[in-house]
C-alpha positions as CSV (number, residue, x, y, z in Angstrom):
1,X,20.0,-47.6,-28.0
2,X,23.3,-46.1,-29.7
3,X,20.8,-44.2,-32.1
4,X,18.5,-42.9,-29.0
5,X,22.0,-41.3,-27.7
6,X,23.5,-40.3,-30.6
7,X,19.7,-37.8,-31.6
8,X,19.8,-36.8,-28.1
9,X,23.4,-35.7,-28.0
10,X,22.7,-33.6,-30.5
11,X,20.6,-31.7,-27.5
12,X,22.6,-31.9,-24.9
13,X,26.0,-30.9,-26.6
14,X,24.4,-27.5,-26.9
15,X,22.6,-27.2,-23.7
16,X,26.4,-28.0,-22.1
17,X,28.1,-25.9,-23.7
18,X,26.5,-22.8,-23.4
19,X,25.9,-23.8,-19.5
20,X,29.5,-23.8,-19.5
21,X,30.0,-20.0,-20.7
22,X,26.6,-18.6,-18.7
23,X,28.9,-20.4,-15.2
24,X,32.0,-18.2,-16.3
25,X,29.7,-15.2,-17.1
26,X,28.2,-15.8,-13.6
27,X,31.7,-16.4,-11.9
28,X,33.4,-12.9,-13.6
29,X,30.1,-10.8,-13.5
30,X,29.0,-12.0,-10.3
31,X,25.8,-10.0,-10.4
32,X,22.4,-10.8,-8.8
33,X,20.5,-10.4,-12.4
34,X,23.2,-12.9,-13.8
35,X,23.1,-15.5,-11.5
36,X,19.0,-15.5,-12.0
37,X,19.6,-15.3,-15.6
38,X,22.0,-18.1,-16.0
39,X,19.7,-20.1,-13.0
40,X,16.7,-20.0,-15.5
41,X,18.6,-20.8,-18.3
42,X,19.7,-24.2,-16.6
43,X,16.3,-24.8,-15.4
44,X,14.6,-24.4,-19.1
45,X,17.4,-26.1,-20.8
46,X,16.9,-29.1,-18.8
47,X,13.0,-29.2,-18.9
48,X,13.6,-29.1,-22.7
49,X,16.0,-31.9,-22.6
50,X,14.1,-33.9,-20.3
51,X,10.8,-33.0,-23.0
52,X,13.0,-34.2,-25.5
53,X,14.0,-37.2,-24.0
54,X,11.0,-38.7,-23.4
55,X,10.0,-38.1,-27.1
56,X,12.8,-40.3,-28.3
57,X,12.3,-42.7,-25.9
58,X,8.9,-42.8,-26.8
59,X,9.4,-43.1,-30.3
60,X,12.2,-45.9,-29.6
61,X,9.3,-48.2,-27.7
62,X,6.5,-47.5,-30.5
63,X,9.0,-48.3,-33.1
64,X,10.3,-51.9,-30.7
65,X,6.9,-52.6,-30.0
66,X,3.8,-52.0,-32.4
67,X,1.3,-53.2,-29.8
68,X,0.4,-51.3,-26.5
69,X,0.3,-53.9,-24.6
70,X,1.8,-57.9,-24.8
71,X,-0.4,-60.5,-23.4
72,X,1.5,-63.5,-21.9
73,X,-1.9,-65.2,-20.9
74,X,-6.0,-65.5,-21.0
75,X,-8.1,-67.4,-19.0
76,X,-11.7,-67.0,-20.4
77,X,-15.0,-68.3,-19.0
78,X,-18.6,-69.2,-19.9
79,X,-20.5,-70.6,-17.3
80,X,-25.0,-71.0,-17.4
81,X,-26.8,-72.8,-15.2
82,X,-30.5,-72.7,-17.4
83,X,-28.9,-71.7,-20.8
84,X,-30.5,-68.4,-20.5
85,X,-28.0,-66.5,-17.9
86,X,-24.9,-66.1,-18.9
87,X,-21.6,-65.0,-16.9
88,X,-18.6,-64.3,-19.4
89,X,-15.2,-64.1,-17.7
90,X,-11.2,-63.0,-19.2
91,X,-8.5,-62.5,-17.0
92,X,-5.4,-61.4,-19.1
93,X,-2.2,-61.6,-18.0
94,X,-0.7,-58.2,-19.9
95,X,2.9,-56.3,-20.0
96,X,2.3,-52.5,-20.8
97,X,5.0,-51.5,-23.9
98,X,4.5,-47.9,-23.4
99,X,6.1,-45.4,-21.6
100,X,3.3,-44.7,-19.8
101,X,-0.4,-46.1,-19.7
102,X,-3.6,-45.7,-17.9
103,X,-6.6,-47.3,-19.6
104,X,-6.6,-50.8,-21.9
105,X,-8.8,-51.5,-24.5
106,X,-11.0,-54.7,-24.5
107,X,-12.5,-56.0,-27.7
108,X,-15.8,-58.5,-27.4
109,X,-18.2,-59.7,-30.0
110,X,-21.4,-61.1,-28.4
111,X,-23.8,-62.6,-30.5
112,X,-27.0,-62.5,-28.7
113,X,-30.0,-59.9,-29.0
114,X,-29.9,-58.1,-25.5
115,X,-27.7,-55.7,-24.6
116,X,-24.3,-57.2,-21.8
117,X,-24.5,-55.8,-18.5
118,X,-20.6,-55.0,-18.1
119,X,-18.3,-55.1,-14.9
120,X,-14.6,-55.8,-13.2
121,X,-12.9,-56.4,-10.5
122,X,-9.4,-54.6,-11.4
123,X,-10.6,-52.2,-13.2
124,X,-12.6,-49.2,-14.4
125,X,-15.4,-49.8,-16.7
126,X,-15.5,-46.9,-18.9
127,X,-16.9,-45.8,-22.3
128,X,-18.4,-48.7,-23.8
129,X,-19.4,-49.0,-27.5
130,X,-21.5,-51.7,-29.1
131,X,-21.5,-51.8,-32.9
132,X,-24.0,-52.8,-35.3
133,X,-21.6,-54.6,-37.8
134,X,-21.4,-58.3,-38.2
135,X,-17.8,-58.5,-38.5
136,X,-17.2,-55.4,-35.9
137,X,-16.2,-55.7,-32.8
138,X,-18.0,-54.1,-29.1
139,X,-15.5,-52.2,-27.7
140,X,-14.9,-50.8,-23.8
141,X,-12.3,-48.5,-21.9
142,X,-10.7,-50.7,-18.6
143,X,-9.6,-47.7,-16.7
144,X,-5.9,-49.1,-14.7
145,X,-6.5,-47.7,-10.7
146,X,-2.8,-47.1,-10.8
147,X,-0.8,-45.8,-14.0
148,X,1.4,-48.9,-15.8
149,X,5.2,-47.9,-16.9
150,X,6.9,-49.4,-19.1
151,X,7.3,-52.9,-18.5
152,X,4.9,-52.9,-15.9
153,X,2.5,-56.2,-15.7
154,X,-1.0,-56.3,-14.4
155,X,-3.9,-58.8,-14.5
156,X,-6.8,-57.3,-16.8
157,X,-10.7,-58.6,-15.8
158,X,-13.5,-58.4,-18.1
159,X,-17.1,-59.8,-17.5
160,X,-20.3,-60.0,-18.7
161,X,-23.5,-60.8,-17.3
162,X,-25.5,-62.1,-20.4
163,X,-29.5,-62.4,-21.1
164,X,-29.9,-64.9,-23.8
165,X,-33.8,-65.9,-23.2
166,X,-34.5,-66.4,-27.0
167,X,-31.3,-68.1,-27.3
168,X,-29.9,-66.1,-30.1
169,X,-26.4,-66.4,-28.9
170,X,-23.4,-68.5,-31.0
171,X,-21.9,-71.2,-28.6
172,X,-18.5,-70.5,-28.3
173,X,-15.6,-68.5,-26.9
174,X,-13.5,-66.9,-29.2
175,X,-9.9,-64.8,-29.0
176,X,-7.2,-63.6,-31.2
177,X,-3.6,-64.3,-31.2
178,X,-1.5,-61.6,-32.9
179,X,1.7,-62.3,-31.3
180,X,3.5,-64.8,-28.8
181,X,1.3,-65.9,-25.7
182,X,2.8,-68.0,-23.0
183,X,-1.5,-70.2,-22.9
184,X,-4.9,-69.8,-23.2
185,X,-7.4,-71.6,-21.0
186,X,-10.7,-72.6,-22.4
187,X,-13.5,-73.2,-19.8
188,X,-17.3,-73.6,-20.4
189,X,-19.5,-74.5,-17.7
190,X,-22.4,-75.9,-18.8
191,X,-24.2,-77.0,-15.4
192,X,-28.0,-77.4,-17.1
193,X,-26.6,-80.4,-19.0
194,X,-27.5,-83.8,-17.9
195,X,-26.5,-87.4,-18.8
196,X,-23.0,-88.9,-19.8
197,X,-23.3,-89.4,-23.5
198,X,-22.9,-85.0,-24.5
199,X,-21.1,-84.2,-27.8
200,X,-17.3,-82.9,-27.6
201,X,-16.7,-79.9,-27.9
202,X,-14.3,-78.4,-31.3
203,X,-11.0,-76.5,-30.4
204,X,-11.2,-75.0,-34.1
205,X,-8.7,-72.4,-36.0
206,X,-8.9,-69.7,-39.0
207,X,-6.3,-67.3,-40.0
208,X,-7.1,-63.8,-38.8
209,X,-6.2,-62.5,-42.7
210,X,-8.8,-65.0,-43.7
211,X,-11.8,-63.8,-45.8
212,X,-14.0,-66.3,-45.2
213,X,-16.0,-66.0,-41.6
214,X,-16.8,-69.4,-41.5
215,X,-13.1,-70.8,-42.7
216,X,-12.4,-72.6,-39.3
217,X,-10.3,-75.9,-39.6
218,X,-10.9,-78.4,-36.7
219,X,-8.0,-78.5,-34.4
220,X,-8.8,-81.5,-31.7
221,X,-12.0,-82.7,-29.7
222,X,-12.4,-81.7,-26.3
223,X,-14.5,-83.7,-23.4
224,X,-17.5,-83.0,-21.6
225,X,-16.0,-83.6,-18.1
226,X,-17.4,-82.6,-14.8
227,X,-20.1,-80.5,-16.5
228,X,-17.6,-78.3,-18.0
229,X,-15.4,-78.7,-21.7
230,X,-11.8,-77.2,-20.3
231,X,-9.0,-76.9,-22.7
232,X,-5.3,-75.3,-22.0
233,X,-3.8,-74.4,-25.3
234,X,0.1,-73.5,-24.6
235,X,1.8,-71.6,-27.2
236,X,-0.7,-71.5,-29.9
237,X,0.7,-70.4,-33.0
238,X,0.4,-66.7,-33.9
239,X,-1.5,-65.6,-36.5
240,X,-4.9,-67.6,-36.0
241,X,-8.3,-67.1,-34.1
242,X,-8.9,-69.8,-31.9
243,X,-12.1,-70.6,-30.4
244,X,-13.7,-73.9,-28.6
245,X,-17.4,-74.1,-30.2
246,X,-20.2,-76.9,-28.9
247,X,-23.2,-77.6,-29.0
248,X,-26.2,-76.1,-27.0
């Protein structure tokens, strides 16, 4: 903070001083033109310090905080009754670390054939890009209906209505972890499934610098429990992908 006062000193120092001679030019030549002169001069002076301001400050928060936005939480859902129709679900928990923000961008890979029918509750859905690459990710725009500040928190919702009739879908939910998060909750509903003897489901890990897209290392074994595998994962460590993968 010291070094955000000390560059915009060197602003203000000026601005003051020369405010200082334009009020004893205004109180000597008491003049109609002068006073409008030196009232203009004030007014622009300050617009450019306020400008100026804000650039610094901005700077400061880029230069504190690489990332946009911090997320303290995720709650992410698969849920299928028939295999075939598929709701994907996030809720994120973020804290805006930007002076000012009005849209957040969502990453998703889905794996199937047919194109995701996109929605939210909180937000916007806007601009949405699906890439061709297998190790690329679909982006979309979540448009905030009131601007964040800095600091500001908000819940962001993401879903996905999903046709996967020729079952070309991967079965598993997947997310990165780039820097500290408070939990993740895992939840797949699998409601076609039938019969008490079902697989586990893998709570797996890779390091997101890893080269190798297969390089996951198993973490623990989750239950099949009320038609659903449900995992909270608190404080996993930064630097990995997680993601709970089962069988279809």
């Amino acid at each position: 903070m010291k070094q955000i006062f000390a560059y915009v000193g060197r602003f203000v120092n000026p601005i003051a001083a020369l405010a200082s001679i334009l009020s004893l030019v205004v109180i000597f030549f008491a003049s109609k033109p002068a006073a409008y002169a030196a009232a203009a001069f004030i007014v622009i002076a300050v617009l450019f310090l306020v400008y100026k301001l804000c650039i610094v400050l901005d700077r400061f928060v880029k230069n504190t905080h690489p990332d946009e936005f911090l997320n303290h939480s995720l709650f992410i859902r698969y849920s299928t009754t028939d295999r075939y129709n598929i709701e994907f679900e996030v809720f994120k928990h973020i804290q805006c670390k930007r002076m000012f923000q009005t849209e957040y961008p969502y990453k998703f890979k889905w794996s199937g054939s047919k194109q995701p029918l996109i929605s939210s509750s909180m937000q916007i859905v806007d601009n949405s890009i699906t890439s061709s690459g297998q190790d690329s990710y679909d982006s979309v725009i979540l448009r905030f209906r009131e601007p964040l500040y800095y600091n500001d928190t908000a819940v962001v919702h993401f879903k996905a209505n999903l046709d996967d009739r020729d079952l070309a879908s991967a079965t598993h939910l997947e997310t990165k972890i780039s820097y500290k998060t408070s939990v993740i909750h895992f939840r797949a509903e699998l409601l076609y499934k039938n019969g008490k003897k079902i697989k586990p489901a893998v709570l797996e890990r890779k390091k997101i610098e890893s080269t190798l897209s297969t390089h996951y290392e198993p973490v623990l074994e989750v239950p099949f429990i009320g038609k659903s595998y449900q995992h909270h994962l608190i404080t996993p460590e930064i630097g990995y992908f997680y993601r709970l993968r089962w069988d279809r």
